[in-house]
VOVEX-84311 format. One record per residue (C-alpha): residue number from 1; residue in one letter; x, y, z. Coordinates in pm, 1 decimal, decimal comma. Layout:
{nr->NUM&rest->A&xx->X&yy->Y&zz->Z}
...
***
This chain:
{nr->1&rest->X&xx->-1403,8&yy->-1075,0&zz->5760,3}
{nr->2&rest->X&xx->-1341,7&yy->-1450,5&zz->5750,6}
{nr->3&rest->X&xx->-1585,9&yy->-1487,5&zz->5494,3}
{nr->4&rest->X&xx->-1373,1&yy->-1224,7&zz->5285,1}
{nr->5&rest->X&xx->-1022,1&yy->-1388,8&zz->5296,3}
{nr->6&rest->X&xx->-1218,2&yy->-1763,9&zz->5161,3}
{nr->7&rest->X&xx->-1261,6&yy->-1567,1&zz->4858,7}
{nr->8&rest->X&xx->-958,0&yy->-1396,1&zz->4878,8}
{nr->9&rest->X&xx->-767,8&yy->-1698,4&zz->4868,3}
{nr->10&rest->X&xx->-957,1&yy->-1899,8&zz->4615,7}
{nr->11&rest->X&xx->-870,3&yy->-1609,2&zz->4346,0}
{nr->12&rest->X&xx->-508,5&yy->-1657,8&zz->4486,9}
{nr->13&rest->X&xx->-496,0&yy->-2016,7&zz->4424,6}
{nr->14&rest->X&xx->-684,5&yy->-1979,9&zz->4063,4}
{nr->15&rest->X&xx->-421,8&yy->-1713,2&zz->3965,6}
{nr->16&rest->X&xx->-143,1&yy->-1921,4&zz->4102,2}
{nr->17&rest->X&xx->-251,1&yy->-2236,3&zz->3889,0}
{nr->18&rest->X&xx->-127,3&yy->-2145,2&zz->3553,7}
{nr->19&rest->X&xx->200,7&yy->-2235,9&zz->3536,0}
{nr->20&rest->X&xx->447,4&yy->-2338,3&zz->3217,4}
{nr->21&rest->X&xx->358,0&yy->-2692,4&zz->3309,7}
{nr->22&rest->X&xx->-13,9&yy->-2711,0&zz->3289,5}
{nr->23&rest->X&xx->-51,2&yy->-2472,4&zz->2991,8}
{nr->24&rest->X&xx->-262,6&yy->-2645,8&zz->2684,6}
{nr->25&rest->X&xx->-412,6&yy->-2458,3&zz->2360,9}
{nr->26&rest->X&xx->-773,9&yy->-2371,0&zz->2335,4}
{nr->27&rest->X&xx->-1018,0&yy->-2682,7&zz->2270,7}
{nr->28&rest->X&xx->-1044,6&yy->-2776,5&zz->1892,0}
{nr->29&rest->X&xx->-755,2&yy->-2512,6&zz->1816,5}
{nr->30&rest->X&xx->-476,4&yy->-2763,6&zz->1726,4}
{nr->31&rest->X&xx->-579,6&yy->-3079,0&zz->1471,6}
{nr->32&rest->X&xx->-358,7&yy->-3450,1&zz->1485,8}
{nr->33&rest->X&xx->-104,1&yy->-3449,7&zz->1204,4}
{nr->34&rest->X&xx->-176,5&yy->-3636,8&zz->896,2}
{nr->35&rest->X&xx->-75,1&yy->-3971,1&zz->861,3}
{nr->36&rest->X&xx->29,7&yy->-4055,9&zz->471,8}
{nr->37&rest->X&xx->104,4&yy->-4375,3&zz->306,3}
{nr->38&rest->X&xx->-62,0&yy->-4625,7&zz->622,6}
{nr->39&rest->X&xx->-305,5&yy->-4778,8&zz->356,1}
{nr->40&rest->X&xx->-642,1&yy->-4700,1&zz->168,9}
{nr->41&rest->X&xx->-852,4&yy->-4749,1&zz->462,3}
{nr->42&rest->X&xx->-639,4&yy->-4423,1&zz->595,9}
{nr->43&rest->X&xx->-804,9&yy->-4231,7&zz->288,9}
{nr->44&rest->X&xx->-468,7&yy->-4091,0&zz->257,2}
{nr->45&rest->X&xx->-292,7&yy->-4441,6&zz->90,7}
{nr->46&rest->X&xx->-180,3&yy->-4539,3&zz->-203,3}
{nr->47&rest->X&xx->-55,5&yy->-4190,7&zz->-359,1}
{nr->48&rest->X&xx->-44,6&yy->-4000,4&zz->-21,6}
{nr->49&rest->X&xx->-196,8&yy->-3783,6&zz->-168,7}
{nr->50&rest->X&xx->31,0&yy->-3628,6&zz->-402,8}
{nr->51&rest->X&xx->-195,1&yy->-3726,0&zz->-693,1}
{nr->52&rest->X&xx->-36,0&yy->-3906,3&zz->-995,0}
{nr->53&rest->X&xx->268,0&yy->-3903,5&zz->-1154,6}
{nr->54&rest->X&xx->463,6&yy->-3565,1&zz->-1229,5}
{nr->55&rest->X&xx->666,4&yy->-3338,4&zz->-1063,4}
{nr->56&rest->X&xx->466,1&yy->-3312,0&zz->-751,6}
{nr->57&rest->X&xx->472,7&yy->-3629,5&zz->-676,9}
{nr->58&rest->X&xx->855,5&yy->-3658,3&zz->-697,6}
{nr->59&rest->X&xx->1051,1&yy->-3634,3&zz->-327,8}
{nr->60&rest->X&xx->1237,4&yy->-3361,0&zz->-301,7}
{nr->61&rest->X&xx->993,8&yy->-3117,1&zz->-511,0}
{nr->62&rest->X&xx->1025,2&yy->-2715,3&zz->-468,6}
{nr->63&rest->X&xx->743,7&yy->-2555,1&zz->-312,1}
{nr->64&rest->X&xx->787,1&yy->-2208,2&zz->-520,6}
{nr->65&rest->X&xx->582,9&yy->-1911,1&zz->-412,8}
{nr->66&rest->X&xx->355,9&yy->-1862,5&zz->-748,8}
{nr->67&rest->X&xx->414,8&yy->-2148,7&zz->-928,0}
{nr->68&rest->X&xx->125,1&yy->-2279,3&zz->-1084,2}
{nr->69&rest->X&xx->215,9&yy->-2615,5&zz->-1278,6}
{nr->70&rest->X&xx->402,9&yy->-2402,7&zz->-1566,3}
{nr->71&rest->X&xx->110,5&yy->-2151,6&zz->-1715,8}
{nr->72&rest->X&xx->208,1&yy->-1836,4&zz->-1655,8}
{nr->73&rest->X&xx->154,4&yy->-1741,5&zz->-1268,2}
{nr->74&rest->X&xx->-118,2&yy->-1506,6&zz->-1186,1}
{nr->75&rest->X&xx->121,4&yy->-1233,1&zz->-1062,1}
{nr->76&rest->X&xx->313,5&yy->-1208,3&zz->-1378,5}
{nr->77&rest->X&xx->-92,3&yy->-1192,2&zz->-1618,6}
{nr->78&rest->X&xx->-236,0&yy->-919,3&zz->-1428,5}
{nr->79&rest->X&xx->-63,4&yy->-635,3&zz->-1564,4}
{nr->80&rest->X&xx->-132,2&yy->-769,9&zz->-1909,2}
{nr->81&rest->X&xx->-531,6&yy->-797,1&zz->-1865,1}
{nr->82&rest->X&xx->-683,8&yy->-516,0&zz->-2025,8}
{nr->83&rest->X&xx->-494,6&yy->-274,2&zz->-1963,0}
{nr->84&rest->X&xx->-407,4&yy->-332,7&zz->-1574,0}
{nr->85&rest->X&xx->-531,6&yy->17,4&zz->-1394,2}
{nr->86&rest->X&xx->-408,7&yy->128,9&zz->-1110,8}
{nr->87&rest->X&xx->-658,4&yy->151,7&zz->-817,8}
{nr->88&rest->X&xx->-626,2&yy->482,9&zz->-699,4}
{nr->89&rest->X&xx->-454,2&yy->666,9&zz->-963,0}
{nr->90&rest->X&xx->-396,4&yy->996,7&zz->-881,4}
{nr->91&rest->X&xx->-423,7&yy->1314,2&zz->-1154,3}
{nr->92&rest->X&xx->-136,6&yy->1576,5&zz->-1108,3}
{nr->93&rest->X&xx->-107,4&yy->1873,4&zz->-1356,8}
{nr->94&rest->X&xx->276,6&yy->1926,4&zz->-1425,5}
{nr->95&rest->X&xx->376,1&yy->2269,0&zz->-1453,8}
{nr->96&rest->X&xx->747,8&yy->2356,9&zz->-1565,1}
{nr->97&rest->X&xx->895,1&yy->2681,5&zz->-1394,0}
{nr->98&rest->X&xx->931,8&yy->2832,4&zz->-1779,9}
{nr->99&rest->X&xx->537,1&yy->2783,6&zz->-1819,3}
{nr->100&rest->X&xx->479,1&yy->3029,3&zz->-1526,0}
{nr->101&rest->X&xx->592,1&yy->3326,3&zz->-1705,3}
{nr->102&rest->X&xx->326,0&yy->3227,4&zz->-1928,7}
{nr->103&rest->X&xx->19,3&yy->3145,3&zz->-1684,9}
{nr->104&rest->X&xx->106,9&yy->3447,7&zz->-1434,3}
{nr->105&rest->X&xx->-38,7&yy->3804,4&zz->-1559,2}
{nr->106&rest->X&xx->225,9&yy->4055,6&zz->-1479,6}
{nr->107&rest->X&xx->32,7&yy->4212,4&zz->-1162,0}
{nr->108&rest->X&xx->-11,2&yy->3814,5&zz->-1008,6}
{nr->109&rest->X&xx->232,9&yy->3769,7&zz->-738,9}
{nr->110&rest->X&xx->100,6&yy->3401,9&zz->-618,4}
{nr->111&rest->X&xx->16,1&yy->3096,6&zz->-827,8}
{nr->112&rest->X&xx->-279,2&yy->2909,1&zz->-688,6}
{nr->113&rest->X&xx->-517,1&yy->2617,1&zz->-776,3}
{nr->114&rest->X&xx->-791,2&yy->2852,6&zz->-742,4}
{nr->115&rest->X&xx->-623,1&yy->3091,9&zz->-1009,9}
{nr->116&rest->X&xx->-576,2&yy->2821,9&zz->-1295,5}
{nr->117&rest->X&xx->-931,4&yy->2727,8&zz->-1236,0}
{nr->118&rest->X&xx->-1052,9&yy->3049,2&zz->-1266,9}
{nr->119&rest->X&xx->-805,6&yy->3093,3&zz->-1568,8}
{nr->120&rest->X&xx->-935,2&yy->2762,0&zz->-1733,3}
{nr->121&rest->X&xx->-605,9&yy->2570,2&zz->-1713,5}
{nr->122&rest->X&xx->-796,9&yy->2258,4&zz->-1559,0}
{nr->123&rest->X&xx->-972,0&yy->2085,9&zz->-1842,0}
{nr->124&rest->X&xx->-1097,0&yy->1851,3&zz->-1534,9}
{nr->125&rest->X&xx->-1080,4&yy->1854,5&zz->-1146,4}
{nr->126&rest->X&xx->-706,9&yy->1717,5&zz->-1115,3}
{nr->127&rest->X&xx->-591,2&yy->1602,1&zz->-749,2}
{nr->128&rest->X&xx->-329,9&yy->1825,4&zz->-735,5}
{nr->129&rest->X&xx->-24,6&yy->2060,6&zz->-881,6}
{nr->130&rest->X&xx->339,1&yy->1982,3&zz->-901,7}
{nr->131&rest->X&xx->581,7&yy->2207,7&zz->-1038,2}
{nr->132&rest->X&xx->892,4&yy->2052,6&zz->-1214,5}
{nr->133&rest->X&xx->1221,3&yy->2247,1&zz->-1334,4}
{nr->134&rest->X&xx->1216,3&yy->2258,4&zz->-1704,4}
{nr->135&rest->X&xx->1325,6&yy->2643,5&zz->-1769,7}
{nr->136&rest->X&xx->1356,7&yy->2920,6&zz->-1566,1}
{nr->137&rest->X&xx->1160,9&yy->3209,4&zz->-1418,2}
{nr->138&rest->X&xx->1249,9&yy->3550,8&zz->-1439,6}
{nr->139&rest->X&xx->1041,6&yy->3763,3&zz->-1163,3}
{nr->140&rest->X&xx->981,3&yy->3639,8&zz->-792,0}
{nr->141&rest->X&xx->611,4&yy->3441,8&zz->-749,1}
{nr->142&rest->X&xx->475,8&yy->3272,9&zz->-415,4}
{nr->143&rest->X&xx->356,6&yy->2953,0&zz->-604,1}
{nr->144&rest->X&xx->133,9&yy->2722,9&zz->-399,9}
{nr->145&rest->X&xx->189,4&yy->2350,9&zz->-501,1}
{nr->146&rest->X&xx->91,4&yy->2037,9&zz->-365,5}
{nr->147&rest->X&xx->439,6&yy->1870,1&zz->-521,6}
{nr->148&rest->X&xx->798,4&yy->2070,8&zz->-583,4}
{nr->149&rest->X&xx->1097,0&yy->1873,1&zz->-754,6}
{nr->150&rest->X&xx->1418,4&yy->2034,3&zz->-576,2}
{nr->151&rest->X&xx->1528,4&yy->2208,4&zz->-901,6}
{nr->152&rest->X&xx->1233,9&yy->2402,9&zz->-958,3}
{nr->153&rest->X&xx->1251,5&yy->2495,8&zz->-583,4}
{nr->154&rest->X&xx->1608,8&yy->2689,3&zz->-640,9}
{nr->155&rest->X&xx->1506,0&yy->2822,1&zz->-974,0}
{nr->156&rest->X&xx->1181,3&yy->2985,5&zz->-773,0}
{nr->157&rest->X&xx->1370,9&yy->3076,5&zz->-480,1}
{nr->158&rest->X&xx->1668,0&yy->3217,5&zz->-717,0}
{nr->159&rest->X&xx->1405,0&yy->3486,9&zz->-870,7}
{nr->160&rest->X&xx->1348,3&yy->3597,1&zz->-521,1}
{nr->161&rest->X&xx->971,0&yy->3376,3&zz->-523,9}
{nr->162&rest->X&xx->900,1&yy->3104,9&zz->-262,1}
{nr->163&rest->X&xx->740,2&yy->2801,9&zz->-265,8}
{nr->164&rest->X&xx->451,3&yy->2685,3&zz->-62,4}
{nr->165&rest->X&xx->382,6&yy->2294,6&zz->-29,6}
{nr->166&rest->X&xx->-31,6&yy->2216,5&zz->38,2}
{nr->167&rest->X&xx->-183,6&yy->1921,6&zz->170,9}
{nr->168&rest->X&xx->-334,9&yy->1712,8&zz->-133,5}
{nr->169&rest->X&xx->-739,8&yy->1658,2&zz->-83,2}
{nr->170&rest->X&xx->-766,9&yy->1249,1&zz->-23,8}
{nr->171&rest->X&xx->-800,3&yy->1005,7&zz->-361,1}
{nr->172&rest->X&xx->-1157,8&yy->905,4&zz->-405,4}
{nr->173&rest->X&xx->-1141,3&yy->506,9&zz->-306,2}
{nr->174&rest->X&xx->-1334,8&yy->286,4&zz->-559,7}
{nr->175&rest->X&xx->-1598,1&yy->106,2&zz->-445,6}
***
């Protein structure tokens, strides 16, 4: 039992050591500030490093976010490179509410993805449908979208149809 409350204690008194007072960073995490302008043996004499002449050398010089000596700053080329493409563009096919009069036969009573695949609507796999409110719609459909604005929603749910909001699959990520 003795034996036991040694160890005890030593943990106790480990634990017990760290206080506000004694608390230092990790070794090598924190490097001595750098001394400018105390000669050229210092290696940072002379022009303290600030190179020479021009604005950066001046006291009292902005630091702006971006700038990059005048040219025009990398943030502000990109979109003009060669025709700047988004990453993970997504392709939705827009369908107006007076187009569904159109795609529907008159025994359909829901509007799928399946169904304009199988009616050869998609030129291409698109990521999804979204249904805008140019027009209106005379009979009541179920229409299953993956995107609604909220005036083609009242048009749809005017004619006595109802709109059903899926899940988009995910984007393909380029690699």
């Amino acid at each position: 039992m003795a034996a036991t409350s040694k160890k005890d204690s030593s943990n106790k008194d480990e634990q017990a050591s760290i206080s506000l007072g004694n608390l230092a960073p990790a070794e090598g995490a924190t490097k001595a500030k750098l001394r400018v302008g105390r000669g050229r043996a210092s290696g940072a004499g002379k022009t303290c490093n600030r190179g020479h002449n021009g604005e950066g050398q001046r006291s009292g010089r902005p630091r702006k976010i971006g700038f990059e000596g005048g040219q025009m700053p990398g943030y502000r080329r990109a979109p003009k490179i060669r025709g700047f493409q988004l990453v993970n563009k997504r392709n939705w096919l827009e369908i107006n509410v007076k187009d569904l009069e159109k795609i529907l036969k008159p025994e359909d009573k829901e509007l799928t993805y399946e169904l304009l695949q199988e009616r050869g609507l998609l030129k291409r796999t698109m990521d999804g449908v979204r249904l805008l409110g140019n027009g209106e719609v005379s009979r009541g459909v179920k229409v299953h979208v993956h995107h609604a604005t909220e005036g083609a929603r009242k048009k749809v749910e005017a004619a006595g149809g109802s709109i059903t909001i899926v899940e988009p699959a995910k984007a393909a990520t380029a690699d």
